[in-house]
C-alpha positions in Angstrom: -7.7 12.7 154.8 -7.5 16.2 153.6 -6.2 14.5 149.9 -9.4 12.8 150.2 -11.1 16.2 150.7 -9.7 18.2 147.9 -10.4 15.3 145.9 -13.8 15.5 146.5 -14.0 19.6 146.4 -12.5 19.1 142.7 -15.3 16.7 141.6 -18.1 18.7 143.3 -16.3 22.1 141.4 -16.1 19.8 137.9 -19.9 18.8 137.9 -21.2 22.0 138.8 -19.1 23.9 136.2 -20.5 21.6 133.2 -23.8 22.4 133.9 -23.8 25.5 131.6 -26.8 28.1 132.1 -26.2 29.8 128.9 -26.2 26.3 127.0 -29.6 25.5 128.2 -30.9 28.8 127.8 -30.1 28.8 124.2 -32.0 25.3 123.7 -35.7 26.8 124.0 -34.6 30.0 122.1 -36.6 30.6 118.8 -32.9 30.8 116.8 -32.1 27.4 118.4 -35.7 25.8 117.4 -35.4 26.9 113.8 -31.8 25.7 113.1 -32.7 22.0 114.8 -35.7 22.3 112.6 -33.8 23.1 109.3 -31.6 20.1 109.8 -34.3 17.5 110.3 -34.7 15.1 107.8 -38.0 15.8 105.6 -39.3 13.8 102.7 -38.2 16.3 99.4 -40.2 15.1 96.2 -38.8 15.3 92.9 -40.6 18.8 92.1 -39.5 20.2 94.8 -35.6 19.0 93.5 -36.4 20.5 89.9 -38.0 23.7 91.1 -34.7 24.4 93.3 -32.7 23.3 89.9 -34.3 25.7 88.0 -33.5 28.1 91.0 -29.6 27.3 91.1 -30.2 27.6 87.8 -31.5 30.8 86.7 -29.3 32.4 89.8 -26.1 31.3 87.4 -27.8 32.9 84.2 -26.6 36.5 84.6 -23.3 35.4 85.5 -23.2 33.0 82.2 -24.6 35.5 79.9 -22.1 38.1 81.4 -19.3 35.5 80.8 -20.5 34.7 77.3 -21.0 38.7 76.0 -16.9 39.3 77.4 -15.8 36.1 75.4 -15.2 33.8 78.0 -17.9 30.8 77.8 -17.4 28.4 75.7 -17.0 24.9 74.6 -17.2 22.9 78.4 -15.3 24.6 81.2 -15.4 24.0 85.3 -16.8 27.3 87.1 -17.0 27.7 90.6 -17.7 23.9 90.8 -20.3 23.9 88.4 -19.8 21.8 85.0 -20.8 24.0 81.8 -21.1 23.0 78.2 -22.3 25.3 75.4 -23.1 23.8 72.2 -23.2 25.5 68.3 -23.9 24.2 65.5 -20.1 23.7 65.1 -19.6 21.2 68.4 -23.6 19.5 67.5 -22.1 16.0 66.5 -19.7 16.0 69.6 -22.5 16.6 72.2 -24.0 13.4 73.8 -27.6 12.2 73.1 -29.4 14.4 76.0 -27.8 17.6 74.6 -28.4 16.7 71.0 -32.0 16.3 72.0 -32.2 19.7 73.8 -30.3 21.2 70.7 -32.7 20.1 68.2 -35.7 21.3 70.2 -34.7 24.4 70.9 -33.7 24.2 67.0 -37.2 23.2 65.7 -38.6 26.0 68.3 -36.3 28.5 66.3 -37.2 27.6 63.1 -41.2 27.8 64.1 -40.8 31.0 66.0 -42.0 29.6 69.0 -40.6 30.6 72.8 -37.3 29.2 73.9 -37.6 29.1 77.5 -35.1 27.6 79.4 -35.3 23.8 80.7 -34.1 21.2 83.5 -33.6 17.6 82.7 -33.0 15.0 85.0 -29.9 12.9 83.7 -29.9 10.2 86.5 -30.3 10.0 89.8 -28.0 12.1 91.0 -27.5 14.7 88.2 -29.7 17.3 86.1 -29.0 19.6 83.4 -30.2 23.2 83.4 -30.3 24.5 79.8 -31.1 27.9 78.3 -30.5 29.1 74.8 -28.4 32.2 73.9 -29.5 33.6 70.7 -27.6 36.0 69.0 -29.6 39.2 67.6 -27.6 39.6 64.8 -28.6 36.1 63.3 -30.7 33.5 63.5 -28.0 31.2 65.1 -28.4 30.1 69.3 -25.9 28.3 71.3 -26.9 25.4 73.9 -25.6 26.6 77.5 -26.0 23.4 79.8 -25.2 23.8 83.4 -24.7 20.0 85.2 -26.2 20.3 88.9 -25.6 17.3 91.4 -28.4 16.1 92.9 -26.9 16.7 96.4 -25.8 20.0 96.2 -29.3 21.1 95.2 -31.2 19.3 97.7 -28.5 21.2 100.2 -29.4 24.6 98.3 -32.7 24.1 99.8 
């Protein structure tokens, strides 16, 4: 009989120490609201993708460029997870046909003196390219950097 007691004591104790105060206090807090609300699922169109590519993108820029002016950026290389190619005139007929194309326009804007402004290109479904000329001020001569974004980490960039 008393078993039967302390049995029933040690269930009583059990349910009332799961029902945590704090836990449901936290559930109508305004921190609490906003995190359930950034993890809901939300319909993200394909501007919305490119404008957060050219984000990620022109984030990695100064850390390229800084790269590039103490020697270290070149040909294709892994950084921090990112893919990154940079095309001359020296590695054109290597590069595959997306890169050729980006080369040659930011070629035929050189030759015409018009802006070269950096660029995203969607390469599938699940990868773009962010692109961005480096020109060197001694000559007329540029080289092609192309940063290869997945899909999925920009969308979780967002």
């Amino acid at each position: 009989m008393m078993k039967k007691m302390w049995i029933k004591a040690l269930l009583v104790l059990a349910i009332l120490s799961s029902c945590n105060e704090e836990r449901h206090k936290d559930a109508g807090s305004a921190a609490f609201k906003k995190e359930r609300k950034n993890r809901s699922f939300r319909k993200i169109s394909q501007g919305e993708i490119t404008a957060q590519a050219f984000k990620v993108g022109r984030e990695l820029r100064p850390v390229l460029d800084s790269l590039n002016t103490l020697g270290k950026l070149d040909s294709t290389q892994q950084w921090e997870g990112f893919k990154i190619s940079v095309i001359d005139s020296s590695r054109f007929s290597k590069a595959d046909s997306i890169s050729q194309q980006l080369y040659d326009a930011y070629l035929y804007n050189l030759e015409n003196k018009l802006p070269m402004e950096d660029n995203v290109q969607a390469l599938n479904d699940d990868r773009y390219i962010y692109a961005y000329p480096l020109q060197d001020s001694l000559s007329s001569s540029f080289k092609l950097v192309e940063v290869f974004l997945a899909k999925k980490n920009i969308i979780l960039s967002m």
